[in-house]
Jmol script that loads the backbone (N, CA, C; Angstrom):
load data "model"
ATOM      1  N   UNK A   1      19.508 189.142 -31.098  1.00  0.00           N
ATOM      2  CA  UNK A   1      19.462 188.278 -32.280  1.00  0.00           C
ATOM      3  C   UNK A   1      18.497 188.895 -33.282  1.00  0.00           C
ATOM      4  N   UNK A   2      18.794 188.983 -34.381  1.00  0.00           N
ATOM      5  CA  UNK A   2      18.088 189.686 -35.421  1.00  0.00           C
ATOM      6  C   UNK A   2      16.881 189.290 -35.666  1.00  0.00           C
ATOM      7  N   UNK A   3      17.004 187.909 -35.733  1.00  0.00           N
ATOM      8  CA  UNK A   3      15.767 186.693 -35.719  1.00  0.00           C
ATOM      9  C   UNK A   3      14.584 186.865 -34.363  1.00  0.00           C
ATOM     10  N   UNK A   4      13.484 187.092 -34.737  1.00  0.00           N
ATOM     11  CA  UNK A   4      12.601 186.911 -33.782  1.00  0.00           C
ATOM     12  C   UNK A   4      11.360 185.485 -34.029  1.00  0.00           C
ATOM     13  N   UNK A   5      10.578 185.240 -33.378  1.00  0.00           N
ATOM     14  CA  UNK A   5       9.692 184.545 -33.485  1.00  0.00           C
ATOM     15  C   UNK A   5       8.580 185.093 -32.268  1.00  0.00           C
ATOM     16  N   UNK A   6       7.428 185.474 -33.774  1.00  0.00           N
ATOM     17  CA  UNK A   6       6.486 186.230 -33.223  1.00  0.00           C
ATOM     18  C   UNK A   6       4.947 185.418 -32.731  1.00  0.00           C
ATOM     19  N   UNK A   7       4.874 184.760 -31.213  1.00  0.00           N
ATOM     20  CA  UNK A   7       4.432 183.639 -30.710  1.00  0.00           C
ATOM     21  C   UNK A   7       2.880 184.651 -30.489  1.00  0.00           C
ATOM     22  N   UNK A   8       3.624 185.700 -29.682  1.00  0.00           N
ATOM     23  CA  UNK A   8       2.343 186.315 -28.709  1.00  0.00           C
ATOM     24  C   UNK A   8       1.213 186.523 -29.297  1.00  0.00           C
ATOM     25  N   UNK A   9       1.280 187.202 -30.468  1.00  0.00           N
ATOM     26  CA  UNK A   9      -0.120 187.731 -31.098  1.00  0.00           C
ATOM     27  C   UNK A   9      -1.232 186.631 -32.311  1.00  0.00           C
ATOM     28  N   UNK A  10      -0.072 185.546 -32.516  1.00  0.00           N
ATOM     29  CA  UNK A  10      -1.056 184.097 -32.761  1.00  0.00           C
ATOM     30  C   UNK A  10      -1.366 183.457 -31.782  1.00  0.00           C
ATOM     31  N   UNK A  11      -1.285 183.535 -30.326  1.00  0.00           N
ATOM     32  CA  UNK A  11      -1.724 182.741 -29.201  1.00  0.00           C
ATOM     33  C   UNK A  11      -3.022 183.223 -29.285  1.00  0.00           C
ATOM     34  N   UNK A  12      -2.808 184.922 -29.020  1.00  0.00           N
ATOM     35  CA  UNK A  12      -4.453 185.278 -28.328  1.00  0.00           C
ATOM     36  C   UNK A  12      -5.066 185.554 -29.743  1.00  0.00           C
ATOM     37  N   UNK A  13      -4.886 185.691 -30.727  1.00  0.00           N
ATOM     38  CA  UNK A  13      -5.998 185.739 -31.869  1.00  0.00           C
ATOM     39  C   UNK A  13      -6.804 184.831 -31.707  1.00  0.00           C
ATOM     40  N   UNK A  14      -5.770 183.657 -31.742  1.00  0.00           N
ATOM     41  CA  UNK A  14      -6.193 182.284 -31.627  1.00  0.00           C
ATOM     42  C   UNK A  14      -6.864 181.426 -30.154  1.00  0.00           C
ATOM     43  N   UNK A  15      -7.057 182.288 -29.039  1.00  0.00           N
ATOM     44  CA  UNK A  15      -7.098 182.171 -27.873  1.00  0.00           C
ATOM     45  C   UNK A  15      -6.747 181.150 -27.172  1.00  0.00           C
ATOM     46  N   UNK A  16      -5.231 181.216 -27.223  1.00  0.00           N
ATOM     47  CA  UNK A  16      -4.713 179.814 -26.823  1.00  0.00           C
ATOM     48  C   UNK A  16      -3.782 179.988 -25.552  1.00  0.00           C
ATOM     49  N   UNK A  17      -3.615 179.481 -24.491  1.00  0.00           N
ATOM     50  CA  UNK A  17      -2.842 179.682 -23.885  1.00  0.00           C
ATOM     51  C   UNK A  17      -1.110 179.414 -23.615  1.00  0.00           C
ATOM     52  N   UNK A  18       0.039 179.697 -23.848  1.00  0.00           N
ATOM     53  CA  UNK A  18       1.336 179.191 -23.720  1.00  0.00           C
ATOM     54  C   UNK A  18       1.369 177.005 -23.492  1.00  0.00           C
ATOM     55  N   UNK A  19       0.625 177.397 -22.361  1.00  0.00           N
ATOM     56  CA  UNK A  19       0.776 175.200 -21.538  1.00  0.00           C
ATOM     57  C   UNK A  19      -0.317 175.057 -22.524  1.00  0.00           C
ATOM     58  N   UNK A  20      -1.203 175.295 -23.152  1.00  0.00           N
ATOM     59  CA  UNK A  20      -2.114 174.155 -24.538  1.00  0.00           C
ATOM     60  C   UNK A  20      -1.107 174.307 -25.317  1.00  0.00           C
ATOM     61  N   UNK A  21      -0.505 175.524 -26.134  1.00  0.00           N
ATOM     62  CA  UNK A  21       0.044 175.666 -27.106  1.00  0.00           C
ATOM     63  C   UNK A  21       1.229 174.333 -27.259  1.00  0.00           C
ATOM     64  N   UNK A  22       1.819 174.629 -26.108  1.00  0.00           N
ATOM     65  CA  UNK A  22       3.271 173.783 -25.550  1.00  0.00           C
ATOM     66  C   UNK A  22       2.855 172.014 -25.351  1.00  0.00           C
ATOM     67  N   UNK A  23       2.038 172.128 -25.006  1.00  0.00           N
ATOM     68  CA  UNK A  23       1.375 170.516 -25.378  1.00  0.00           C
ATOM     69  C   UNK A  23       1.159 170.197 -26.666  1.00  0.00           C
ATOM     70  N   UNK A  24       0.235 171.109 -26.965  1.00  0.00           N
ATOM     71  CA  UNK A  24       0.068 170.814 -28.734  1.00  0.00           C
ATOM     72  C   UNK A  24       0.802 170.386 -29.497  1.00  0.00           C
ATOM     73  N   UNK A  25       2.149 171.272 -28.742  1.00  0.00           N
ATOM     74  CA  UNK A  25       3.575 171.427 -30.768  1.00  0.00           C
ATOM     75  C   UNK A  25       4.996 170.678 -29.679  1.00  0.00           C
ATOM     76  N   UNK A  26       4.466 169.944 -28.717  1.00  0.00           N
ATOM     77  CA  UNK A  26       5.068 169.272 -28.117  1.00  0.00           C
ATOM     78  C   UNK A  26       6.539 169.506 -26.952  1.00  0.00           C
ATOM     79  N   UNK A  27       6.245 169.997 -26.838  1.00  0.00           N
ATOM     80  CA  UNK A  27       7.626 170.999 -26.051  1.00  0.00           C
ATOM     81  C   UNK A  27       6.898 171.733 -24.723  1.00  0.00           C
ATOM     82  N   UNK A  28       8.266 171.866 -23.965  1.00  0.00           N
ATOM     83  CA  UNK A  28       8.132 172.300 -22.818  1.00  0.00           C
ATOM     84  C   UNK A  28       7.272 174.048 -22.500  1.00  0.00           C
ATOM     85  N   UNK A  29       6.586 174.180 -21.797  1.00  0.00           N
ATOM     86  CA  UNK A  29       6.211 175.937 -21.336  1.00  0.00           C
ATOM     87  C   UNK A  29       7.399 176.493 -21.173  1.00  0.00           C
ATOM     88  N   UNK A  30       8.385 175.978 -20.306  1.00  0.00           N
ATOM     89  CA  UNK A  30       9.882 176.744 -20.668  1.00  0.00           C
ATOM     90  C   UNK A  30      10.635 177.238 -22.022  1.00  0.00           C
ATOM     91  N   UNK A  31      10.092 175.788 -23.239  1.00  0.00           N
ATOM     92  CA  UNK A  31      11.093 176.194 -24.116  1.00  0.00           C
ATOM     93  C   UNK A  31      10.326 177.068 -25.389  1.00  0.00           C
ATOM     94  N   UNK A  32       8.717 177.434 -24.822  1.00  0.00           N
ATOM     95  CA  UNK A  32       8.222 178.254 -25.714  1.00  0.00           C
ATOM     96  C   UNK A  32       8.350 179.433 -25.269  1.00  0.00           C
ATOM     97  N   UNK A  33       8.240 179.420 -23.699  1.00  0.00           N
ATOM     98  CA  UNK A  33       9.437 181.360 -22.729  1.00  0.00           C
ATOM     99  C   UNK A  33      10.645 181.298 -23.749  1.00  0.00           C
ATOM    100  N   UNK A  34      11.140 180.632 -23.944  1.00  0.00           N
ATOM    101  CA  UNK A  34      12.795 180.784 -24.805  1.00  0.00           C
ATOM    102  C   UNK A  34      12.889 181.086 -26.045  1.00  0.00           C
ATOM    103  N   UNK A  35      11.387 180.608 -26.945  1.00  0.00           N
ATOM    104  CA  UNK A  35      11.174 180.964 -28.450  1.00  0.00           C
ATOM    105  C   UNK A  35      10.336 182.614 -28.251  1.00  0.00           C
ATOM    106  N   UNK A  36       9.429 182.726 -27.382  1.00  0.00           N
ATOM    107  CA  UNK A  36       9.035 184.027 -27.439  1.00  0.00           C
ATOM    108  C   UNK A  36      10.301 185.130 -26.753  1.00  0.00           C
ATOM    109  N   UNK A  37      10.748 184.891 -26.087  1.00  0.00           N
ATOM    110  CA  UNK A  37      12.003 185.976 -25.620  1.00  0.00           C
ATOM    111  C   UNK A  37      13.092 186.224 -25.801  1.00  0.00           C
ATOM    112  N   UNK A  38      13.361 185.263 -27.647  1.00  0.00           N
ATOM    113  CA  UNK A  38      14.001 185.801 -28.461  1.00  0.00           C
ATOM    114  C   UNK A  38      15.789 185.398 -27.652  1.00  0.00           C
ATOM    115  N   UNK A  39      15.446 183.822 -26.402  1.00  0.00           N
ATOM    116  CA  UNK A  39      16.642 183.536 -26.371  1.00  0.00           C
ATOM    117  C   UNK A  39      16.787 182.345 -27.033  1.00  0.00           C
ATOM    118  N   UNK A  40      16.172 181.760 -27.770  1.00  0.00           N
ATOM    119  CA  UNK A  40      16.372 180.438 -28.462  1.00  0.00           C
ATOM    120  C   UNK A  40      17.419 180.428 -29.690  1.00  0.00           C
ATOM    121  N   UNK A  41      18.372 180.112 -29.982  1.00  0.00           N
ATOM    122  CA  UNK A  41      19.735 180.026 -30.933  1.00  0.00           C
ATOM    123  C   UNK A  41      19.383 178.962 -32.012  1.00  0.00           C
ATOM    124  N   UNK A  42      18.101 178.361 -31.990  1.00  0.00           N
ATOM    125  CA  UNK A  42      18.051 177.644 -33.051  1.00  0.00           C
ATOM    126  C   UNK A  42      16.077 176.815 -32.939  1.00  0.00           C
ATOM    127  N   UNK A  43      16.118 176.704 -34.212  1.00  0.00           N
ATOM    128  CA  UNK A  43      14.235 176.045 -34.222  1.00  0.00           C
ATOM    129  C   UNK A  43      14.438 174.920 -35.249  1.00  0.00           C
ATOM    130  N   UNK A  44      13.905 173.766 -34.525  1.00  0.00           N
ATOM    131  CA  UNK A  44      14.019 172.501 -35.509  1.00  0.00           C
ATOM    132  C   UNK A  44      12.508 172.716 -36.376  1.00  0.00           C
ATOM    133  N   UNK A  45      13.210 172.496 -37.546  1.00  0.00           N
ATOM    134  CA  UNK A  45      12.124 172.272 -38.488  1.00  0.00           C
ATOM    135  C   UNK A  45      10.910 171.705 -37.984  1.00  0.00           C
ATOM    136  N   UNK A  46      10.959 170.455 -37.595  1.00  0.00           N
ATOM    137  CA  UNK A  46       9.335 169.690 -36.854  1.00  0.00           C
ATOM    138  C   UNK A  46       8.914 170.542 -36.025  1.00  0.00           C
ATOM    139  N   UNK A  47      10.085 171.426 -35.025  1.00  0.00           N
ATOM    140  CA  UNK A  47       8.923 172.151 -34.136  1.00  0.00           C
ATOM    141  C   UNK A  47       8.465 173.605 -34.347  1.00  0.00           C
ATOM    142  N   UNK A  48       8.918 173.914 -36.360  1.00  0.00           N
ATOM    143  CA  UNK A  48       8.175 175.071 -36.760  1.00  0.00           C
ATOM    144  C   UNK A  48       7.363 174.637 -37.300  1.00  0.00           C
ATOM    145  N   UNK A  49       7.104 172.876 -37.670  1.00  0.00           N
ATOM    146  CA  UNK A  49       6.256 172.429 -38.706  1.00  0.00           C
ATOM    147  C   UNK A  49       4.832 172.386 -37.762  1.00  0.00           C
ATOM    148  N   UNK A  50       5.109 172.062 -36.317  1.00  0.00           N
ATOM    149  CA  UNK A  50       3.947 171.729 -35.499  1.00  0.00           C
ATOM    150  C   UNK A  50       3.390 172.944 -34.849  1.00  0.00           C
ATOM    151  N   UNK A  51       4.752 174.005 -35.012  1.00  0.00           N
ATOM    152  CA  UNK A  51       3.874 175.141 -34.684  1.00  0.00           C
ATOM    153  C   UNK A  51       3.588 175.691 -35.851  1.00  0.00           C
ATOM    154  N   UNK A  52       3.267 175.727 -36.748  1.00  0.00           N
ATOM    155  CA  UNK A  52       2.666 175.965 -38.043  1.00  0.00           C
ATOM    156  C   UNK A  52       1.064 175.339 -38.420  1.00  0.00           C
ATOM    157  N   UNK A  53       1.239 174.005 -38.096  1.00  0.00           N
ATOM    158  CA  UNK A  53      -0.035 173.499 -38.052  1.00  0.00           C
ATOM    159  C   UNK A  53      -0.530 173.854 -36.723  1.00  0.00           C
ATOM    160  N   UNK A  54      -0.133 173.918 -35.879  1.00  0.00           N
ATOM    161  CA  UNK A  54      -1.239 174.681 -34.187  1.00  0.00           C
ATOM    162  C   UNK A  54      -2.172 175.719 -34.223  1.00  0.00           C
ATOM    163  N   UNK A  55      -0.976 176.713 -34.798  1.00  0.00           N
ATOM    164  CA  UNK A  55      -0.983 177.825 -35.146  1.00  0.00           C
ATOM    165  C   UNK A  55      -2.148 178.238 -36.668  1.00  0.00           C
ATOM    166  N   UNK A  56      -2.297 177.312 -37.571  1.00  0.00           N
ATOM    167  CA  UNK A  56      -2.815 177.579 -38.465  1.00  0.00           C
ATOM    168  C   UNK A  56      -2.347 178.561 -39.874  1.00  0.00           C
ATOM    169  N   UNK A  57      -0.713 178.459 -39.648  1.00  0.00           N
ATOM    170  CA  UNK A  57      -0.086 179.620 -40.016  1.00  0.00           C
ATOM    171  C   UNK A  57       0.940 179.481 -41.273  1.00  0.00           C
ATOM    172  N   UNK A  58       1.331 180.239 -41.591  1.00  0.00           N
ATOM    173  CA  UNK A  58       3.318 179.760 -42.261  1.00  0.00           C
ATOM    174  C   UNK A  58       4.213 180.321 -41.504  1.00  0.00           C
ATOM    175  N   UNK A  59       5.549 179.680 -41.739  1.00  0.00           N
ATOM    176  CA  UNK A  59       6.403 180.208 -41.300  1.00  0.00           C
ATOM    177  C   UNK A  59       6.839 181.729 -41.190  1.00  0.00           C
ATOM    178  N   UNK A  60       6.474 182.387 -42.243  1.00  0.00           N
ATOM    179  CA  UNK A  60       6.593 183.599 -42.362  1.00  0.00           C
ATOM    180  C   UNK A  60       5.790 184.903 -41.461  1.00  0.00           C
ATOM    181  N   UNK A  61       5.129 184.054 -40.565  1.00  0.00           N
ATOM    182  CA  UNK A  61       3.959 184.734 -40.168  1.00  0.00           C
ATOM    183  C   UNK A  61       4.523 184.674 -38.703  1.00  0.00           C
ATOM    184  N   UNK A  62       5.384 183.682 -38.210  1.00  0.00           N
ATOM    185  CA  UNK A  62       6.234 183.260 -37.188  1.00  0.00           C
ATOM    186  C   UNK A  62       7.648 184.291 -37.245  1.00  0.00           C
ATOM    187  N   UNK A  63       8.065 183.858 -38.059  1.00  0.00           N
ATOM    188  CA  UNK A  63       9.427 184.440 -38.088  1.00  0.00           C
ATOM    189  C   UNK A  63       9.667 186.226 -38.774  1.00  0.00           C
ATOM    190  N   UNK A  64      10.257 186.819 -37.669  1.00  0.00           N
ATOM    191  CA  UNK A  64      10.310 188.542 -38.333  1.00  0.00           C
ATOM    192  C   UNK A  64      11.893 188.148 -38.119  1.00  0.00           C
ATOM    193  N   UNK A  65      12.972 188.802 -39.210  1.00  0.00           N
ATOM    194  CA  UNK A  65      14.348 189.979 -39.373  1.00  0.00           C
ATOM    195  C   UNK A  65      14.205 191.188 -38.522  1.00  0.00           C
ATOM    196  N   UNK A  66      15.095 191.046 -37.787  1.00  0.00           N
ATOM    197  CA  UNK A  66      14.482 192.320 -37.265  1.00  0.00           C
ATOM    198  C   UNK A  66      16.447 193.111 -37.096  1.00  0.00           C
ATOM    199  N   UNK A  67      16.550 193.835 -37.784  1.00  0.00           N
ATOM    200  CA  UNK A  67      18.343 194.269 -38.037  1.00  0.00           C
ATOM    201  C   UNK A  67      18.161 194.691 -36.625  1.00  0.00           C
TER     202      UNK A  67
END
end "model"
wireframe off; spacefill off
backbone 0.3
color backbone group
């Protein structure tokens, strides 16, 4: 998928672990394995909005094109 979502390197800047993160922005430790490994087919707005505020971030900082 062309679409990535780049989780790993705002966790540990931020020194956060996957299960806080996944509590935080409300969702399962499974379904943030599925947003970092680039098998997830779709991201609801609220749960880029909550990982945006977790994260401290924008969207753009999340999401790479990658052809």
């Amino acid at each position: 998928m062309p679409i990535t979502i780049a989780i790993d390197r705002l966790l540990v800047e931020r020194g956060m672990s996957v299960g806080e993160f996944a509590d935080r922005i409300g969702i399962t430790p499974a379904n943030v394995a599925v947003l970092k490994n680039g098998r997830a087919k779709a991201v609801r707005f609220t749960t880029l909005e909550a990982m945006c505020a977790v994260l401290d971030c924008q969207p753009g900082d999340l999401l790479r094109y990658e052809p």
